[in-house]
Structure formats: C-alpha cells, structure tokens
The first five atom37 places (N, CA, C, CB, O) and aatype in JSON, in Angstrom:
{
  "aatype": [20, 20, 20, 20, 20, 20, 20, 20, 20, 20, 20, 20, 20, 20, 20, 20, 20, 20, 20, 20, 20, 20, 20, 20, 20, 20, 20, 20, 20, 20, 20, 20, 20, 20, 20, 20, 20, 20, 20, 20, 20, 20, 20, 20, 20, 20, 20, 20, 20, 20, 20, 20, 20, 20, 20, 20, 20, 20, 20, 20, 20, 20, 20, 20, 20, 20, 20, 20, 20, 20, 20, 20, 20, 20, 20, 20, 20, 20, 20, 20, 20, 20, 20, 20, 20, 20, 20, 20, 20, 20, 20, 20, 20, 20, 20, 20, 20, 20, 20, 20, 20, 20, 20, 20, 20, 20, 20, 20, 20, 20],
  "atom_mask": [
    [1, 1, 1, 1, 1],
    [1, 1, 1, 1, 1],
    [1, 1, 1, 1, 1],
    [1, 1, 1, 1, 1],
    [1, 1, 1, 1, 1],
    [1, 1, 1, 1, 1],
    [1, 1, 1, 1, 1],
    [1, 1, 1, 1, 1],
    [1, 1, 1, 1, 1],
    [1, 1, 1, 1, 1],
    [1, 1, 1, 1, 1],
    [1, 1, 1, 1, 1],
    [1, 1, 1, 1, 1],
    [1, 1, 1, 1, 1],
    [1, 1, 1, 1, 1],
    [1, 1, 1, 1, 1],
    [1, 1, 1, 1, 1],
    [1, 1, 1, 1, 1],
    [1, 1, 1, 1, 1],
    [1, 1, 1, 1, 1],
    [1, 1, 1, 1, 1],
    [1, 1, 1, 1, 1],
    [1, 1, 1, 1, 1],
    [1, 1, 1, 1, 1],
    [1, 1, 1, 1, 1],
    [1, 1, 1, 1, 1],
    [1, 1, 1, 1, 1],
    [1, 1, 1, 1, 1],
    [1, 1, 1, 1, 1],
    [1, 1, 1, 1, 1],
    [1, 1, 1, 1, 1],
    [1, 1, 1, 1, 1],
    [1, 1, 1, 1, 1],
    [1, 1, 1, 1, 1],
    [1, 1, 1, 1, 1],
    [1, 1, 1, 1, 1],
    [1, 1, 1, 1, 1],
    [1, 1, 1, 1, 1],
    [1, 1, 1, 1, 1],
    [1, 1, 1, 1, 1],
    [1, 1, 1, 1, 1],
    [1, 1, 1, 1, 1],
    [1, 1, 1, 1, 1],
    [1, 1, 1, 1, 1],
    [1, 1, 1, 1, 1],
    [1, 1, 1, 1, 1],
    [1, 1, 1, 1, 1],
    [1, 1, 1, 1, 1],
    [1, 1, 1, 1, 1],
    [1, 1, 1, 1, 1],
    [1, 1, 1, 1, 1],
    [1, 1, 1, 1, 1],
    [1, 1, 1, 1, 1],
    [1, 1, 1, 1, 1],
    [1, 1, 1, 1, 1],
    [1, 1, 1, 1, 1],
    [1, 1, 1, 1, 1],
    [1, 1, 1, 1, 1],
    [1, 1, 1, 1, 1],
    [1, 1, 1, 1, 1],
    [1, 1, 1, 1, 1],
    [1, 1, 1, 1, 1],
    [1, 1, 1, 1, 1],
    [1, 1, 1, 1, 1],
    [1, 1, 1, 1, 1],
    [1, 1, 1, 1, 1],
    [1, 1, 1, 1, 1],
    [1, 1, 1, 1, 1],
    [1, 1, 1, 1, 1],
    [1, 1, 1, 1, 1],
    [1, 1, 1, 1, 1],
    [1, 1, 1, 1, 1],
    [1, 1, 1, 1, 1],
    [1, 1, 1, 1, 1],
    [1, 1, 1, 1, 1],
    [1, 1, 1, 1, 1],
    [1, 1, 1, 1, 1],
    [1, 1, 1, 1, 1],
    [1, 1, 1, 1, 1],
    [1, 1, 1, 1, 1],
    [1, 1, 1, 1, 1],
    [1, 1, 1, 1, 1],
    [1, 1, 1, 1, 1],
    [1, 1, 1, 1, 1],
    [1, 1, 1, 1, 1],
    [1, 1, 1, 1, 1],
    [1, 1, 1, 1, 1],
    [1, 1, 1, 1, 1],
    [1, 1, 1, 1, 1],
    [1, 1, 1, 1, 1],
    [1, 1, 1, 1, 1],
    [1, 1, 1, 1, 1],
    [1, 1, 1, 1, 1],
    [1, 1, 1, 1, 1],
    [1, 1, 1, 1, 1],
    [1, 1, 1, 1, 1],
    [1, 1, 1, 1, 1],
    [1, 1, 1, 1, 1],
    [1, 1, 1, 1, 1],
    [1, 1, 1, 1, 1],
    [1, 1, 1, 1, 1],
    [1, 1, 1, 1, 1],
    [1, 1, 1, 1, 1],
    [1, 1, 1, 1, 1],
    [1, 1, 1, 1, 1],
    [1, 1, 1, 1, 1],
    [1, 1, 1, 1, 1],
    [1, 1, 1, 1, 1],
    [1, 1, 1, 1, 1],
    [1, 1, 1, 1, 1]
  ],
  "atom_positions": [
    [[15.77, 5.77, -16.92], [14.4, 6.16, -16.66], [14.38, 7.51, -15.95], [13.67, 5.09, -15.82], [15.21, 7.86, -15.11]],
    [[13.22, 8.29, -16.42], [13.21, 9.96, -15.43], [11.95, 9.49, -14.84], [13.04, 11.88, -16.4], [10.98, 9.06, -15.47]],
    [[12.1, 9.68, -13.17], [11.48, 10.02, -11.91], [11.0, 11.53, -11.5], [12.42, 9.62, -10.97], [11.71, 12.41, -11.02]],
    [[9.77, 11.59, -11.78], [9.54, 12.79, -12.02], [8.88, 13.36, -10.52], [8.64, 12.87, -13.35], [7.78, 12.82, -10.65]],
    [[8.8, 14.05, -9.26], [8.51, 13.73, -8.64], [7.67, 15.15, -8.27], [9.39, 13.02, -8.11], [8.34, 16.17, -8.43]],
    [[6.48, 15.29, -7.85], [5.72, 16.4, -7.89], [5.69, 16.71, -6.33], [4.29, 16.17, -8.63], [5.83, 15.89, -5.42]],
    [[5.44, 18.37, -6.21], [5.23, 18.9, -4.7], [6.59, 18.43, -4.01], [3.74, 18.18, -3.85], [6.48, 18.08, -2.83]],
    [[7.81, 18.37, -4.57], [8.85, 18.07, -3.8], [9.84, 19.04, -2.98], [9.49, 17.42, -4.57], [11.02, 18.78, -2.73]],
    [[9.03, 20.44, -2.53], [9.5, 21.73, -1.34], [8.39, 21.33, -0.39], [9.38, 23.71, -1.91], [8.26, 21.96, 0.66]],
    [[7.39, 20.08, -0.75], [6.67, 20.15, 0.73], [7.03, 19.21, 1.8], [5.22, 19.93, 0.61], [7.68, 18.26, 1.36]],
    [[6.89, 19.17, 2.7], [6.94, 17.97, 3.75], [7.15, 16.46, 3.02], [5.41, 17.94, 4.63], [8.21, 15.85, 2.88]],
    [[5.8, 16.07, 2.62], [6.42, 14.58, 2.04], [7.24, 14.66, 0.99], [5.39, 13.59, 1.53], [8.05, 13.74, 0.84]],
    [[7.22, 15.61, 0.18], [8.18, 15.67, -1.02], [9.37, 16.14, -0.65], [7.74, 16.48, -2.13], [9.87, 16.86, -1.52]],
    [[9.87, 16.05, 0.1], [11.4, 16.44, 0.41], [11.64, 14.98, 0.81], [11.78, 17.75, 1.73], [12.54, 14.37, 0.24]],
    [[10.83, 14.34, 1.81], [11.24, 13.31, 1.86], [11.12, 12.45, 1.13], [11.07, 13.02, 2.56], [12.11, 11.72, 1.22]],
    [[10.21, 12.01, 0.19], [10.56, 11.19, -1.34], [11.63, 11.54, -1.69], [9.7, 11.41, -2.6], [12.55, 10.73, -1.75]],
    [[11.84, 13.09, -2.06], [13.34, 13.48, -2.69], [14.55, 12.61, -2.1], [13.72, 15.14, -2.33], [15.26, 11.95, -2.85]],
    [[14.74, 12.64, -0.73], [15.83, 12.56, -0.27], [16.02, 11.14, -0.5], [15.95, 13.08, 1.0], [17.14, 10.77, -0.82]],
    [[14.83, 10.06, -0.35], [14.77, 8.69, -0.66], [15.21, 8.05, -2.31], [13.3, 8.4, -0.32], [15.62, 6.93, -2.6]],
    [[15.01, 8.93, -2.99], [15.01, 8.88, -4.45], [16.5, 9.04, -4.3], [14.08, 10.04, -5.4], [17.12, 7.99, -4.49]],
    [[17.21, 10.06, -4.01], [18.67, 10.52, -4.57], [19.21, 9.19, -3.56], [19.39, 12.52, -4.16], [20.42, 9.02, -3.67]],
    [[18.62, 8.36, -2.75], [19.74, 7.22, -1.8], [19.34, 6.31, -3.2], [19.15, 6.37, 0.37], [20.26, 5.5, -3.1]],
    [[18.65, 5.89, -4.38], [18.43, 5.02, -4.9], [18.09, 5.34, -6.14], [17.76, 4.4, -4.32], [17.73, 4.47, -6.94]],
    [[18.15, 6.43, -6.42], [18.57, 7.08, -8.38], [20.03, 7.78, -8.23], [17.16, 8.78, -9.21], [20.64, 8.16, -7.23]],
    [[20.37, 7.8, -9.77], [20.79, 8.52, -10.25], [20.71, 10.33, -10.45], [20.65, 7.87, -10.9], [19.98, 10.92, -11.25]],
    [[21.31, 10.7, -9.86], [20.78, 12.61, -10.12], [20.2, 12.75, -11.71], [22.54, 14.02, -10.01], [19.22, 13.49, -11.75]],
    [[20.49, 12.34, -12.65], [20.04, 12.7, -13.51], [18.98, 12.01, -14.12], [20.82, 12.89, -14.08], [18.49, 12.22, -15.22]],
    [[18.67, 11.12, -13.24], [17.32, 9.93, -13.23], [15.95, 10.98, -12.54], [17.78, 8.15, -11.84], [14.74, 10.79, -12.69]],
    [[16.63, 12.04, -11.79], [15.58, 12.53, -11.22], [15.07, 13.87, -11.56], [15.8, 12.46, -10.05], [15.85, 14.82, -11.52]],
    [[13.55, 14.08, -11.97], [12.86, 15.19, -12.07], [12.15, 16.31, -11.01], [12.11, 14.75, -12.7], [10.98, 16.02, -10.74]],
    [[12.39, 16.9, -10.71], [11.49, 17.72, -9.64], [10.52, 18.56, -10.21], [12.3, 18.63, -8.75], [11.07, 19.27, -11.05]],
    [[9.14, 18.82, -10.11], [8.26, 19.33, -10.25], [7.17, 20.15, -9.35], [8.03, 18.64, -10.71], [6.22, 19.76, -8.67]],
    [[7.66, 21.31, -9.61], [7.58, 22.36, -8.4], [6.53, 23.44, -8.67], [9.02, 23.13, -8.16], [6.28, 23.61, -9.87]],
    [[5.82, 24.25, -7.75], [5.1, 25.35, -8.42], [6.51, 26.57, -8.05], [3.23, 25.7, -7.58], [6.69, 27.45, -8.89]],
    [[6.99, 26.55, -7.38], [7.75, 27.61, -7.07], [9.27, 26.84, -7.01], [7.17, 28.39, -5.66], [9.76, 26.18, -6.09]],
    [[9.94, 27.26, -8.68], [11.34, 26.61, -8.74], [12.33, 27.21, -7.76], [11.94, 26.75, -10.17], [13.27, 26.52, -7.37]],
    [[12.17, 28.59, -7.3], [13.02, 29.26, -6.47], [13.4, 28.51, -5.06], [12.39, 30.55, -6.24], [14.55, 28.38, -4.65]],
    [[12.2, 28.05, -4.39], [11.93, 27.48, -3.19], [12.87, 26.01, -3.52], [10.15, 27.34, -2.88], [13.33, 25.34, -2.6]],
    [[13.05, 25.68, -4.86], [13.66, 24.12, -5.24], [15.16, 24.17, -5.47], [12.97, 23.47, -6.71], [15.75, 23.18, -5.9]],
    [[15.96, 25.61, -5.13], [16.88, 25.98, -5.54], [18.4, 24.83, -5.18], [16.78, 27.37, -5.04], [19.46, 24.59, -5.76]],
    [[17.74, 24.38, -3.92], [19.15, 23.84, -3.33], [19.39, 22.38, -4.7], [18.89, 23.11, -1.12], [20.37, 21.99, -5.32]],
    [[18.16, 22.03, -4.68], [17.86, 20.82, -5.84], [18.59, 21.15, -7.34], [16.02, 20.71, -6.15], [19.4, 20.4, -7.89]],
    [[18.21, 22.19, -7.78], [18.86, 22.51, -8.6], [20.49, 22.63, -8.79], [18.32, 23.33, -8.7], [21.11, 22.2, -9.76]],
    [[20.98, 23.26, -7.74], [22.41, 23.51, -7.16], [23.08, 22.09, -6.91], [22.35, 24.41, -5.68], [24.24, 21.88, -6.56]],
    [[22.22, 21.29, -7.13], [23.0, 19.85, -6.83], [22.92, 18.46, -8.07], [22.21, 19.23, -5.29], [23.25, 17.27, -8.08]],
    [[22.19, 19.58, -9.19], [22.23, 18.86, -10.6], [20.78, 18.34, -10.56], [23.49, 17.54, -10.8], [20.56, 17.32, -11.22]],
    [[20.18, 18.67, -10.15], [18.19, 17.58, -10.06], [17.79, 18.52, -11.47], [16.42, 18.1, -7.89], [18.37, 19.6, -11.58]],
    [[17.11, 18.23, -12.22], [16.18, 19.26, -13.3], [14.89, 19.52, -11.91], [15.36, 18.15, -15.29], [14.39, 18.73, -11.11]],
    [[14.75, 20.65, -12.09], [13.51, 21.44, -11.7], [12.83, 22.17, -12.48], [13.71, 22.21, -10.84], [13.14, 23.21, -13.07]],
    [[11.64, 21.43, -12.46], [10.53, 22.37, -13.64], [9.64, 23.18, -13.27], [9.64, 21.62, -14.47], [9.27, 22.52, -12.3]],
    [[8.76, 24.4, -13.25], [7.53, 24.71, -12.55], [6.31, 23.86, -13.25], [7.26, 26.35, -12.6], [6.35, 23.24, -14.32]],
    [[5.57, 23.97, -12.63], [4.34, 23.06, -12.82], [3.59, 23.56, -11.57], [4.65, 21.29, -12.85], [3.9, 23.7, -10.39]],
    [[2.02, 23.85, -12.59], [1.05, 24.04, -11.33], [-0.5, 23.31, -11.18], [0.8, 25.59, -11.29], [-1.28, 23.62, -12.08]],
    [[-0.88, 22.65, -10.45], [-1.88, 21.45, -10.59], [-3.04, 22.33, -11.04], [-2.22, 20.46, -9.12], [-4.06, 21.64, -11.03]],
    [[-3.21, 23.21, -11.32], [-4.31, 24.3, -11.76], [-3.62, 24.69, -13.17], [-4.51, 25.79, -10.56], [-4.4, 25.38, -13.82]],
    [[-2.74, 24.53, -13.66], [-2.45, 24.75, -14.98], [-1.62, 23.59, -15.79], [-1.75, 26.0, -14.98], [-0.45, 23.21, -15.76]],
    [[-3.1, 23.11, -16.73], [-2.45, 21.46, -17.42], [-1.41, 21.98, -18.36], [-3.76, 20.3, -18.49], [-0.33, 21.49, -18.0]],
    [[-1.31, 22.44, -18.98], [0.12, 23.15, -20.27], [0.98, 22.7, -19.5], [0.49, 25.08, -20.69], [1.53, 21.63, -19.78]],
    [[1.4, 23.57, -18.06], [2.24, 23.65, -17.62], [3.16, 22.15, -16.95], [1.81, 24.61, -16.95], [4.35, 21.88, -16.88]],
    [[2.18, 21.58, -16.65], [2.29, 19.96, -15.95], [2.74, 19.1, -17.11], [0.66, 19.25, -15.3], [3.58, 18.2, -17.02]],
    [[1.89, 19.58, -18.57], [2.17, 18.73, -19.32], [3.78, 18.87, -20.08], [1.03, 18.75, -20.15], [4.43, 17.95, -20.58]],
    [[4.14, 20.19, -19.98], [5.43, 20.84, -20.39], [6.5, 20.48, -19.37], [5.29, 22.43, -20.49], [7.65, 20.73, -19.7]],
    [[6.28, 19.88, -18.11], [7.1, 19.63, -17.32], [7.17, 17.75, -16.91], [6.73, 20.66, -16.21], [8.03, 17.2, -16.22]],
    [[6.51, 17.4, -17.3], [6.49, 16.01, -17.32], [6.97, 15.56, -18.72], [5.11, 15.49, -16.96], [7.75, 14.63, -18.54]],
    [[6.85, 15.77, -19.79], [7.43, 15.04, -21.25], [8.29, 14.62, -20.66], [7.91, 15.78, -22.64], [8.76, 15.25, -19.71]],
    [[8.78, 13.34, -21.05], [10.13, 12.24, -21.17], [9.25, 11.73, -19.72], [12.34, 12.97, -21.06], [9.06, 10.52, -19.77]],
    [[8.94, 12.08, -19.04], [8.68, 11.13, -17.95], [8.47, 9.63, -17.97], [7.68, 11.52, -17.45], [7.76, 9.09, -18.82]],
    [[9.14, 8.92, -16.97], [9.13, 7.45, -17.44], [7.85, 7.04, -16.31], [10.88, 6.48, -17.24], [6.86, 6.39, -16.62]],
    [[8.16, 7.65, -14.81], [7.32, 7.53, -13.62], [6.96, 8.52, -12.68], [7.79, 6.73, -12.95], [7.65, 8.89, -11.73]],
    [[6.04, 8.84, -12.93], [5.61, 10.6, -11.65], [5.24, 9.69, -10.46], [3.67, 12.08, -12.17], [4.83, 8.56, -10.22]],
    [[5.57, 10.7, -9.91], [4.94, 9.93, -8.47], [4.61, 11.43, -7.7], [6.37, 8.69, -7.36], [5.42, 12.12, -7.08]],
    [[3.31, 11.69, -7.92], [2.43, 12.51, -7.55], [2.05, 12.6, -6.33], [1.57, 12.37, -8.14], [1.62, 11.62, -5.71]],
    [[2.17, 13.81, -5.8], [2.18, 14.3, -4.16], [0.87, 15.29, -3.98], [3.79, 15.3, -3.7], [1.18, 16.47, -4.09]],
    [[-0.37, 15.07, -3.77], [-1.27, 16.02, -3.65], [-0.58, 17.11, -3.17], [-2.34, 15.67, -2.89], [0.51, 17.03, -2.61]],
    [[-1.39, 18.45, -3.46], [-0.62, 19.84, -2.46], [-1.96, 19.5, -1.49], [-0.45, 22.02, -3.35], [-2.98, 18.82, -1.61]],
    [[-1.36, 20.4, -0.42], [-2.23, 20.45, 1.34], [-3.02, 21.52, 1.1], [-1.2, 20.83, 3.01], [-3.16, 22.51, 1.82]],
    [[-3.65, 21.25, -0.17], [-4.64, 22.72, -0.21], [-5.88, 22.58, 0.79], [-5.38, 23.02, -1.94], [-6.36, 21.51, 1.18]],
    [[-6.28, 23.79, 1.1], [-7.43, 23.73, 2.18], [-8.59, 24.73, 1.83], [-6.83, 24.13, 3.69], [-8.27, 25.89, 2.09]],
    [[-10.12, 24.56, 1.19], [-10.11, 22.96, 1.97], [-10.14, 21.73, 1.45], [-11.12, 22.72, 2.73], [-10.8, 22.13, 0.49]],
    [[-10.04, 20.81, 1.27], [-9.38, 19.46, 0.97], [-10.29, 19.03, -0.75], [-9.8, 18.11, 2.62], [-10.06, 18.12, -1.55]],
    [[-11.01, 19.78, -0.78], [-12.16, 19.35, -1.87], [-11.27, 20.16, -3.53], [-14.22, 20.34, -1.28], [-11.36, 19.82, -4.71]],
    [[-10.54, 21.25, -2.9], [-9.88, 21.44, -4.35], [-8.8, 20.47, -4.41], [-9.27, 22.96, -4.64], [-8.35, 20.39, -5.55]],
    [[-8.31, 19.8, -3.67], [-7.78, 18.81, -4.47], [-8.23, 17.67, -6.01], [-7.61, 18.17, -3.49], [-7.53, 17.17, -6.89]],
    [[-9.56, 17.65, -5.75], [-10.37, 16.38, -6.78], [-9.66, 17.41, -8.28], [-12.94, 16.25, -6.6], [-8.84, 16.92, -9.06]],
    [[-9.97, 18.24, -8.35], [-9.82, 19.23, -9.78], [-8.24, 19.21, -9.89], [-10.5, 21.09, -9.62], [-7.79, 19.34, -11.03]],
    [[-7.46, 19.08, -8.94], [-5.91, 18.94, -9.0], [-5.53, 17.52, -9.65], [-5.24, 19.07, -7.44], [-4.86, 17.18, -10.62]],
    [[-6.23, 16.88, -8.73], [-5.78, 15.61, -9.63], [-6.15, 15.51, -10.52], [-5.95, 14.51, -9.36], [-5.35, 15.24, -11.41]],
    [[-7.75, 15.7, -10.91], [-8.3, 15.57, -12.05], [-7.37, 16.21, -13.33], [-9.64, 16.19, -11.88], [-7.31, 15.46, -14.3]],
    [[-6.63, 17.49, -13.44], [-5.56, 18.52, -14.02], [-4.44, 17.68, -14.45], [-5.01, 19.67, -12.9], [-4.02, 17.65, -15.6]],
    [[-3.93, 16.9, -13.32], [-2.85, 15.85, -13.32], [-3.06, 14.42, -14.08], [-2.6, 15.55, -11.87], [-2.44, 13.95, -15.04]],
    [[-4.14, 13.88, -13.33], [-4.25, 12.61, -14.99], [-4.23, 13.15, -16.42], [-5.92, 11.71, -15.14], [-3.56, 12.68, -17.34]],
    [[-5.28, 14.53, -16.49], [-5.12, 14.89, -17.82], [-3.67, 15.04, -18.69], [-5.75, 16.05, -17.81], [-3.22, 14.71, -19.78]],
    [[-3.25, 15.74, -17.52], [-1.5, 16.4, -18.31], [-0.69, 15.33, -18.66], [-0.31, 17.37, -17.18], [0.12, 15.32, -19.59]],
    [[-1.0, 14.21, -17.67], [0.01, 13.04, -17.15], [-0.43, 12.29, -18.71], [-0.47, 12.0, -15.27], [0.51, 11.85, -19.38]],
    [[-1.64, 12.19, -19.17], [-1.8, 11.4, -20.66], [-1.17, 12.18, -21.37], [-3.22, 11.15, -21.33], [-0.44, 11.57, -22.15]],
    [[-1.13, 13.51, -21.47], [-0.73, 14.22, -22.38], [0.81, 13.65, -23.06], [-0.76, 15.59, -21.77], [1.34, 13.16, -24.06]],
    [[1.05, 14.18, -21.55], [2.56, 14.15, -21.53], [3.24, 12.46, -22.32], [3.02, 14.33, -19.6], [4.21, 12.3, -23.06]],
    [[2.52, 11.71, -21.94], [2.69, 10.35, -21.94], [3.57, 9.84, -21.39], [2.75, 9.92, -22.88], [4.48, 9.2, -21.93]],
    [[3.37, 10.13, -19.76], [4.35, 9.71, -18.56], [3.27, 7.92, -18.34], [4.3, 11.32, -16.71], [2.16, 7.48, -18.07]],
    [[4.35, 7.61, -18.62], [4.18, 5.75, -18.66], [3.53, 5.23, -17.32], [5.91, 4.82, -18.75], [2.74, 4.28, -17.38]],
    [[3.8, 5.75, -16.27], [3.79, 5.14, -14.78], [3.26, 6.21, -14.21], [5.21, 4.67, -14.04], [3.69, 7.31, -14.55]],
    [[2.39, 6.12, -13.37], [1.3, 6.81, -12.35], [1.14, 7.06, -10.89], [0.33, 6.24, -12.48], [0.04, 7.25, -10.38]],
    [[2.42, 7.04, -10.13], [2.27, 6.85, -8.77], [1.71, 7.77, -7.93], [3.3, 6.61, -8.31], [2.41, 8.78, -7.86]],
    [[0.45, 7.8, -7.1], [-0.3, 8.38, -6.43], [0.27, 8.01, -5.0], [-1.66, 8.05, -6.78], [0.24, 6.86, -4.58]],
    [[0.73, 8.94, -4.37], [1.3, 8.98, -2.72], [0.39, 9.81, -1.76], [2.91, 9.75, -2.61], [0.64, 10.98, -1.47]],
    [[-0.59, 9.2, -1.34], [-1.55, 10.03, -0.54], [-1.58, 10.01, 0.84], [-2.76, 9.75, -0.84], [-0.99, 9.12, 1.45]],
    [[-2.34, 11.11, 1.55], [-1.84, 11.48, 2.86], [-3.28, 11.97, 3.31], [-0.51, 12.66, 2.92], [-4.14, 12.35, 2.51]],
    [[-3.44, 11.91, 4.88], [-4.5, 13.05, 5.5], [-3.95, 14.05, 5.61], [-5.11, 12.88, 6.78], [-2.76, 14.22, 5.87]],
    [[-4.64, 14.72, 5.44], [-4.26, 16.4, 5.89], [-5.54, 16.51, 7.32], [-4.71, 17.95, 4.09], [-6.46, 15.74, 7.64]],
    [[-5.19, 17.46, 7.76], [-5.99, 17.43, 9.33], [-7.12, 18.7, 8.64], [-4.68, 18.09, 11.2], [-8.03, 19.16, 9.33]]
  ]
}
C-alpha cells in the first residue's frame, strides 16, 4: 500500500513522517510537498517526494495517483478561511486521483 502523506516539512507533518517510517516500509511511503527542496533529507533517505500545491488540483492529482491512503495535513495558512478552498482542491484531486482512503488530521491554528 502507498501512504501518501501531505504538508510533511511542517510541524505536524514531520511528525506523522517520523511515525509512519517507525511502522511502514520506506517505499510504502509518499511525501507530498509544495516545496520538494525543503523535503530533501526525505528524499536522501529513499521516501518519493512529489510537489503538490492545495491551490493547484493537476498538481495534487499528479502527485497522489497510486495512492492507497492520504492522510491530509491542512497548511497553517492565515487567515484560517483559505483553508475551506484547500480542502475543497484536495477532495477534488483526491477523486481524481482515485486515492482509496481519506485521512483528514486536523489542528487549531491560533
């Protein structure tokens, strides 16, 4: 199965990451990044890293195919209301793509 795991250079997504590699396979796991550079160490250690940006569905949808389970990390955009159109971007791509499993990991932002 590919674990596709979105926003994983931010705060909670490093820590999903790090939880995922104690209980996948490296090659079980997807990273989905807006900025692959920032994802470099991930890469350097065998993870696939894709760009993907919650404002551009192509791109989400080009980086999720084969996905078995995303597990979706809002970004800490501010102020908190462009998120709805992010996700909204993300279910779309996420059918596209036809990533099977839907995991929503949500947080306050202050």
């Amino acid at each position: 199965m590919i674990y596709t795991i979105t926003s994983a250079t931010g705060q909670l997504g490093q820590k999903v990451v790090a939880e995922a590699q104690k209980q996948l396979d490296t090659n079980e796991i997807r990273l989905s990044v807006r900025s692959p550079q920032k994802a470099s160490q991930y890469a350097a250690a065998g993870i696939d890293v894709r760009a993907a940006d919650y404002l551009d569905i192509d791109s989400m949808v080009e980086a999720w195919s084969g996905t078995d389970v995303l597990i979706y990390i809002p970004s800490i955009s501010h102020p908190s209301i462009v998120r709805v159109p992010e996700f909204e971007n993300s279910v779309i791509a996420a059918e596209r793509a036809r990533v099977k499993h839907f995991i929503f990991v949500g947080f306050f932002a202050d």
